[in-house]
C-alpha positions in Angstrom: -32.7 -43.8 15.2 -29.2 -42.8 15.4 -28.7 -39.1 15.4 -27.3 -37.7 12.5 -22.9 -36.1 13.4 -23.0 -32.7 11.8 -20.7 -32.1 8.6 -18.7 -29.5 8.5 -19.3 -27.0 5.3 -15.6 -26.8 4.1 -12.5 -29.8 3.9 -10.1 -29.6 6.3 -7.5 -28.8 3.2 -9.7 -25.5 2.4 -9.9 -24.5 6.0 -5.8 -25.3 5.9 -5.5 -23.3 2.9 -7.6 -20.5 4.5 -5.4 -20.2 7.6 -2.6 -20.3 5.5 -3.4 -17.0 3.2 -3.6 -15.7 6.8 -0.7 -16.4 7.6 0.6 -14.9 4.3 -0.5 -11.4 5.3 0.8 -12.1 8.8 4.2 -12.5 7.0 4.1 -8.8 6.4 4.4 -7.7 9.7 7.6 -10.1 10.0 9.0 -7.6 6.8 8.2 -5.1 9.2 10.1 -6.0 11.5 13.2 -6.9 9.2 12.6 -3.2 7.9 12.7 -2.0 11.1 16.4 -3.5 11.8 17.2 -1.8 8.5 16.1 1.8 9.9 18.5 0.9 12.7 21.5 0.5 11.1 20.4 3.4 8.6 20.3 0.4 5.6 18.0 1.7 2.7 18.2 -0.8 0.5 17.3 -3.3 2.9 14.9 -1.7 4.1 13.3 -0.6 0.3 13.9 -4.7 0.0 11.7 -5.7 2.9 9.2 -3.1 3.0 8.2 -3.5 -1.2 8.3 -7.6 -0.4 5.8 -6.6 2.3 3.9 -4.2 -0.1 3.4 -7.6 -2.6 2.3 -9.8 -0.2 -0.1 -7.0 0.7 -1.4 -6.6 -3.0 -1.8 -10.1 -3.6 -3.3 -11.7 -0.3 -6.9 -9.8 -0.9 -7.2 -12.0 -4.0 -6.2 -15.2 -2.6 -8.5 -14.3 0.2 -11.5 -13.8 -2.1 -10.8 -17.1 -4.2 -10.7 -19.1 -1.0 -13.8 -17.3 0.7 -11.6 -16.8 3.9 -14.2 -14.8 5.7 -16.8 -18.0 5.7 -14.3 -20.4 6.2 -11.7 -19.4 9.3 -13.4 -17.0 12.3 -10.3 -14.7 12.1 -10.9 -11.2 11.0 -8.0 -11.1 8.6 -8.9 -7.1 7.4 -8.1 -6.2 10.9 -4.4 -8.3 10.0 -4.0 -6.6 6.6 -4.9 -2.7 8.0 -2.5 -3.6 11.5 0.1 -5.1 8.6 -0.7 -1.9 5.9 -0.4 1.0 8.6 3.5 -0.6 9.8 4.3 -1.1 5.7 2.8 2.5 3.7 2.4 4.5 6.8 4.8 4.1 10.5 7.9 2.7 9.0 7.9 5.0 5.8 7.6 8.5 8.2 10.4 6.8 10.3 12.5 6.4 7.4 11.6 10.1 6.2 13.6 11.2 9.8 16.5 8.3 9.7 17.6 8.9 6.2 18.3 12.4 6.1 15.3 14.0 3.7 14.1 16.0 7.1 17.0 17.0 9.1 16.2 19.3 12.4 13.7 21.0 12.6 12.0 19.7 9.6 11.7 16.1 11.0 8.2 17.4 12.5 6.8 17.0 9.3 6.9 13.2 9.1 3.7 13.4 11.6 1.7 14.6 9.0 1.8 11.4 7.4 1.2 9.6 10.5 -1.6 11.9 11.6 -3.5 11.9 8.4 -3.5 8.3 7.4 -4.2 7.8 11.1 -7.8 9.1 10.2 -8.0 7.3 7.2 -7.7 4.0 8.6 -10.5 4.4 10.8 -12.5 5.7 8.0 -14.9 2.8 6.7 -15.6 5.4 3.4 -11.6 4.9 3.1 -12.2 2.1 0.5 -14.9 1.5 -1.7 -15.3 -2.1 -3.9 -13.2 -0.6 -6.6 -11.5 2.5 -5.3 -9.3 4.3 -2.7 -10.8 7.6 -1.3 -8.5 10.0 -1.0 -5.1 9.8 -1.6 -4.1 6.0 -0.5 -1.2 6.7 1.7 1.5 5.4 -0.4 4.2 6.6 2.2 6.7 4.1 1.3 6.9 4.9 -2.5 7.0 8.6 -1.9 10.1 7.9 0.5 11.6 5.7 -2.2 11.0 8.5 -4.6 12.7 11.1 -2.5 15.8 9.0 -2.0 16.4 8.9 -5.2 15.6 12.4 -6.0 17.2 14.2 -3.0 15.2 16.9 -2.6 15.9 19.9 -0.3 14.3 19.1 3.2 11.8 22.7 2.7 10.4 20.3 -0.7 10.7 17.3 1.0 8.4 19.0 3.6 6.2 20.3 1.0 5.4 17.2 -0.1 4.6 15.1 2.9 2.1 18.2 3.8 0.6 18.6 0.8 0.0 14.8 0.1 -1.4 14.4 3.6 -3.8 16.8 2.9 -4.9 15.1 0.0 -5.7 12.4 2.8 -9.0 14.0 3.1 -9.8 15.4 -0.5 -12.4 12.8 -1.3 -11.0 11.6 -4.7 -11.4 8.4 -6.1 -7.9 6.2 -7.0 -7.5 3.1 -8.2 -7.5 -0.1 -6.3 -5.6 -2.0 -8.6 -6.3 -5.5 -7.4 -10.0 -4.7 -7.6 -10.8 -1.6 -10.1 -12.1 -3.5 -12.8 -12.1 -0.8 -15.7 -8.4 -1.6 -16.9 -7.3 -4.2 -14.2 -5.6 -6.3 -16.5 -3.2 -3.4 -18.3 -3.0 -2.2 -14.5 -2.0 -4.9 -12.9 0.4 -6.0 -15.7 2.2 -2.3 -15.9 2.1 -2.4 -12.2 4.2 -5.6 -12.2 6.7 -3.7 -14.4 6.5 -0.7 -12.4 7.0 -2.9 -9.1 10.0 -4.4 -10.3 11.8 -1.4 -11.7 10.9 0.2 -8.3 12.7 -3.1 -6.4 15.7 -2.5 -8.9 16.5 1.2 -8.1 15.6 0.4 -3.8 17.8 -2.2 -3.9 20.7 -0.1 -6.1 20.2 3.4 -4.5 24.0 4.6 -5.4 24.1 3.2 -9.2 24.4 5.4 -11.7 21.4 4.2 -13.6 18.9 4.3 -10.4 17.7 7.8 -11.0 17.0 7.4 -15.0 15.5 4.5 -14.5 13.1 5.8 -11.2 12.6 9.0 -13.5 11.0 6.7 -16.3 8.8 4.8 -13.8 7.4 7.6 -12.9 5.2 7.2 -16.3 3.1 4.4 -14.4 2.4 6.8 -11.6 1.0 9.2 -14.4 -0.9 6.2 -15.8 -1.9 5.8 -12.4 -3.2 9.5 -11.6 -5.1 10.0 -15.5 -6.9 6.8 -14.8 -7.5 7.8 -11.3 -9.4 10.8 -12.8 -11.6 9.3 -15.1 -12.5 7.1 -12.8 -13.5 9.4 -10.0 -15.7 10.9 -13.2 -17.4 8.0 -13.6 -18.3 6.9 -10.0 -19.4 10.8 -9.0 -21.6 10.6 -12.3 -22.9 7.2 -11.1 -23.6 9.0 -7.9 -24.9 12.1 -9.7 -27.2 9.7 -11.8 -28.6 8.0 -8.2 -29.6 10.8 -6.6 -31.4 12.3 -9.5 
C-alpha cells in the first residue's frame, strides 16, 4: 500500500491572502514611521496624513482578518502586530506630537506621560476589549491631538484634558468598537466613514479658514459616539446584572 501524502487544510492562494492581510497591518508601523519624520520636521499635516491612513488600515484589517480565518491559517500572532502597530498610531506618536506642536509648552509637556502611562496599562489588560466593546476610554490619543490643533487650547486645558481622559483609562465603561458592536454597526460605520474623512480634510488643511467649522461640526459623530456608548454600557451591565442573579 502506498501511504497516503498529507493535504494541507487551506490553498496556497488562502494562506497567500492570509499573509498578506498581515502584511496590511504591518503597513501601519511603516505610517509610523513616516509620522515620525513628520514630528521631526514639526509637519502636522503630514503627520495627521500618515497617522489617520494608519488609523484605517487599523480599523479595517480586523475584518479582513476574520473573513479569511487568519488565526487558523498562518502561525503568526497578528494581535500582537495590530496592539505593537495601535500603541505607535493612538498612543506614542500622539503624546509626542502633544510636546512637538506646541499644545504643552515647558513645564506642561510632563503631562503627555499620562497618556502614555495609562494606556500603557490598558494594553496589557486582556478585559481591555470585549467582543463588542472597548473598556474604558479607548485611547484615542491621535484624534484628541487633532482636536486640540484645531482648537488651540491654553496648555493649563490642554493639560486638563490629557489628565482627565487618562483617567477615564480605568473607569470601566463600555464604548463602542465600531467594526464589531453590532447594535447600530451599519449607521456607525457609515457616519464613521463621513466623520473619518472630514477629520482627513481639516489634518491635512490645518491653516484653512474652513478647518475649524468644519472639525466643530464633526464633533456631532463623537456625540453619536459617546450617547451610544452609554446605552450600550446599559445593556451589557444589565446583561451582567441579569447573569449573576
Amino acid at each position: 500500500m502506498q501511504p497516503t501524502t498529507p493535504t494541507h487544510p487551506h490553498s496556497r492562494a488562502h494562506v497567500m491572502a492570509a499573509w498578506g492581510v498581515h502584511v496590511y497591518t504591518a503597513l501601519g508601523l511603516a505610517l509610523g514611521l513616516a509620522s515620525l519624520d513628520a514630528l521631526w520636521r514639526q509637519d502636522a499635516a503630514n503627520f495627521l496624513l500618515f497617522n489617520l491612513l494608519a488609523v484605517f488600515i487599523d480599523g479595517s484589517d480586523g475584518t479582513l482578518a476574520r473573513k479569511l480565518r487568519v488565526k487558523e491559517v498562518v502561525p503568526f500572532d497578528g494581535a500582537l502586530l495590530d496592539n505593537i502597530a495601535d500603541y505607535l498610531t493612538y498612543v506614542f506618536l500622539p503624546a509626542a506630537g502633544f510636546v512637538a506642536f506646541g499644545l504643552l509648552p515647558g513645564p506642561w509637556r510632563w503631562a503627555a506621560m499620562a497618556p502614555v502611562l495609562a494606556s500603557g496599562y490598558q494594553f496589557c489588560q486582556e478585559r481591555a476589549k470585549t467582543d463588542e466593546s472597548f473598556v474604558g476610554f479607548p485611547s484615542y490619543w491621535n484624534l484628541v491631538l487633532l482636536y486640540l490643533l484645531v482648537l488651540q487650547p491654553s496648555a493649563p486645558v490642554t493639560a486638563g484634558i490629557l489628565m482627565v481622559l487618562s483617567v477615564l483609562v480605568f473607569v470601566p465603561i463600555h464604548y463602542l468598537y465600531p467594526s464589531r458592536t453590532r447594535m447600530w454597526r451599519p449607521m456607525t460605520v457609515f457616519l464613521g466613514l463621513i466623520w473619518f474623512a472630514a477629520c482627513l480634510a481639516v489634518g491635512m488643511n490645518l491653516e484653512a479658514s474652513w478647518s475649524r467649522p468644519v472639525a466643530l461640526a464633526s464633533l456631532s459623530y463623537i456625540a453619536y459616539y459617546l450617547v451610544m456608548s452609554g446605552v450600550l454600557h446599559r445593556r451589557i451591565t444589565r446583561e451582567h446584572s441579569a447573569s449573576d442573579a
